[in-house]
C-alpha positions in Angstrom: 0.0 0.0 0.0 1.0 3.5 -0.7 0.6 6.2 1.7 0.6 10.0 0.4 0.6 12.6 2.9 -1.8 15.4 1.2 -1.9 19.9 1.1 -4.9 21.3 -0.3 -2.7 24.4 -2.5 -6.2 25.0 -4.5 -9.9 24.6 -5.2 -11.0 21.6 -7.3 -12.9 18.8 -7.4 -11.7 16.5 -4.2 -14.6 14.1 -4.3 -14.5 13.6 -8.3 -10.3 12.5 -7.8 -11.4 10.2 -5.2 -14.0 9.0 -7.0 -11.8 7.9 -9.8 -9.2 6.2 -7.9 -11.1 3.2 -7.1 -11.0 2.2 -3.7 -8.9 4.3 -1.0 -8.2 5.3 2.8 -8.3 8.6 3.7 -6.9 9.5 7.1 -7.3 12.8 9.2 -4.5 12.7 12.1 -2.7 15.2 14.2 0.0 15.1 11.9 -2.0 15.5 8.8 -4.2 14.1 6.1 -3.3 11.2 3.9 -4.6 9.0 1.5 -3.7 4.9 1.2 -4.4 3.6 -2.2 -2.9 0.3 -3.6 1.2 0.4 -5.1 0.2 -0.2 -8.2 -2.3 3.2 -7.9 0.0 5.3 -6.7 1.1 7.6 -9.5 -2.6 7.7 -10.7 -3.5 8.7 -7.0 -0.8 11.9 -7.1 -1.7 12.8 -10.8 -5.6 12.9 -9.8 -5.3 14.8 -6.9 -3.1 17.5 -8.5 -5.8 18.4 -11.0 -8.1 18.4 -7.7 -5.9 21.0 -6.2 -3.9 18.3 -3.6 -0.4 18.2 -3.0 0.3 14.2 -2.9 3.9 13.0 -1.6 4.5 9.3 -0.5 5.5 9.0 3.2 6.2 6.4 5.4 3.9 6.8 7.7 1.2 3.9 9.1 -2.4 4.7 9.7 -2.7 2.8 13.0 -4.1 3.8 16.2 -2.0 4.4 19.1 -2.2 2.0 22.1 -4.9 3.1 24.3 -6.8 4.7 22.3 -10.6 4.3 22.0 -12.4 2.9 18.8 -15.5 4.8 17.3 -18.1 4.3 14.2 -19.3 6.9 12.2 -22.3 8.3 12.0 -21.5 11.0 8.9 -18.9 13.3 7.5 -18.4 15.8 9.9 -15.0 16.9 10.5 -13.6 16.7 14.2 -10.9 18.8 15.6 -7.6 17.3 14.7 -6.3 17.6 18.2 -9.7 15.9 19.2 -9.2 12.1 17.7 -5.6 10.1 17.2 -6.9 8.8 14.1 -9.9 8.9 11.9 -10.0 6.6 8.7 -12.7 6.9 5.9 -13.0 4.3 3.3 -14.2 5.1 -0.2 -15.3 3.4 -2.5 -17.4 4.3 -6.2 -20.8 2.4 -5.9 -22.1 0.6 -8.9 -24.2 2.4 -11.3 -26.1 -0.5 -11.7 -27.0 -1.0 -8.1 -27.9 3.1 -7.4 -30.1 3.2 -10.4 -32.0 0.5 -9.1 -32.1 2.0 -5.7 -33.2 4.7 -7.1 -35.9 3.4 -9.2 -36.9 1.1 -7.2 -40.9 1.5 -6.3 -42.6 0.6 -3.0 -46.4 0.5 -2.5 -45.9 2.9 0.0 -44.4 5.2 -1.7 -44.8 7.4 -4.6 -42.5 8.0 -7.6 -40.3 10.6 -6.8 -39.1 13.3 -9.7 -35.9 13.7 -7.6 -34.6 10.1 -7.7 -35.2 10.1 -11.5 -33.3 13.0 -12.1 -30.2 11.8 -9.9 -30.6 8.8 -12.1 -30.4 10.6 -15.2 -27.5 12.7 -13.8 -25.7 8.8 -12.5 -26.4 7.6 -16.1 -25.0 10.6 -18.0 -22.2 11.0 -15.8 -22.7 14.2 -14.8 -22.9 13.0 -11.0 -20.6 9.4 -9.2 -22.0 7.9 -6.0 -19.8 7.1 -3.5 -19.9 4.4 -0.1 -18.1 5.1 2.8 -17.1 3.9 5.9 -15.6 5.9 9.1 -13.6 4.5 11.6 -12.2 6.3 14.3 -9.8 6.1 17.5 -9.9 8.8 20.0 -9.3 9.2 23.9 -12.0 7.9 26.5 -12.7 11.7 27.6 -12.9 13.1 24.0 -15.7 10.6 23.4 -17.9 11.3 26.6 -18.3 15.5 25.0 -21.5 15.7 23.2 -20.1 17.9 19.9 -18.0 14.1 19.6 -20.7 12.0 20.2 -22.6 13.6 17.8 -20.3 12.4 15.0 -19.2 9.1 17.0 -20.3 6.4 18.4 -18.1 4.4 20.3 -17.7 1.1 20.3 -18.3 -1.0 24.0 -19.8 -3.9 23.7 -19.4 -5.1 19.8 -15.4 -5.1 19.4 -16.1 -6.7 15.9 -18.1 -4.0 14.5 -15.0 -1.9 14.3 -14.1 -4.3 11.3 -17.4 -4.2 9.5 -18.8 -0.4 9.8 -22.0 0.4 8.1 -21.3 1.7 4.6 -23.5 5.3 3.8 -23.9 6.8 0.4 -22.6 10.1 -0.4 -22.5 11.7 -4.1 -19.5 13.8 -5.6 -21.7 17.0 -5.8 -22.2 16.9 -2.5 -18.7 17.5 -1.5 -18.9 15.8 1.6 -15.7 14.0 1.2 -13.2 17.2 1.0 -15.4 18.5 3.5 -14.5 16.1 6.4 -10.5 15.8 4.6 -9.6 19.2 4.9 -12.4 20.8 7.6 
């Protein structure tokens, strides 16, 4: 795996970079911000993010928690403090366009048809809009996740030790800019 530590130097299109890459880490740490994407995705990874604006330069350094340290799900994309969490991972991933548009097509008898969903499934099926999954992950101290501002974005993990492994994945499309958002807040 390749590990580039990341500068926003200007505006662009965070999400849509990410998007393209495939699968990837990002990681917001008191040190920085970095995306992990697969060796062989490296150079694409750099090149993408430097039409998005990102500075991308391999490092050595390993997106783990630190011993004692307390694991956390996430509920959405809301930046924390860096000072607040020792490490908070989002994994990304496109969706299928074949599995949104029937998402979004699909009809229940409770529910109507929806203008909306149709047009966000024109927009997937043009290409004019990508869908993305993620998953948040994050460590943090005991007393940073008993404040309510934290608790609000976490939820930490007691009882089920193996749902740090297996988060629940959300949606999130590239419009929405949700992704740069919680990378660089």
């Amino acid at each position: 795996m390749t590990v580039l530590s990341c500068e926003r130097v200007a505006d662009g299109d965070v999400d849509g970079a990410i998007a393209r890459l495939g699968g990837a880490t990002l990681a917001r740490m008191p040190e920085g911000r970095f995306v992990e994407v697969a060796d062989q995705r490296g150079d694409l990874a750099r090149r993408a993010l430097a039409y998005a604006g990102i500075r991308a330069t391999p490092t050595v350094t390993a997106l783990v928690p630190r011993p004692g340290s307390r694991a956390a799900l996430g509920r959405d994309l809301s930046p924390l403090p860096l000072a607040t969490v020792v490490l908070d991972l989002v994994h990304v991933r496109p969706l299928s366009l074949a599995a949104e548009t029937r998402r979004l097509l699909k009809r229940s008898s409770f529910r109507r048809a929806d203008s909306r969903r149709r047009l966000l499934c024109r927009d997937l099926l043009r290409g004019d809009e990508l869908a993305l999954g993620w998953r948040r992950r994050a460590w943090t101290s005991r007393e940073a996740l008993r404040s309510p501002d934290v608790r609000r974005v976490l939820r930490p993990i007691v009882f089920d030790v193996a749902a740090i492994g297996a988060p629940p994945e959300h949606r999130a499309l590239v419009r929405e800019g949700a992704v740069a958002r919680w990378l660089f807040g």
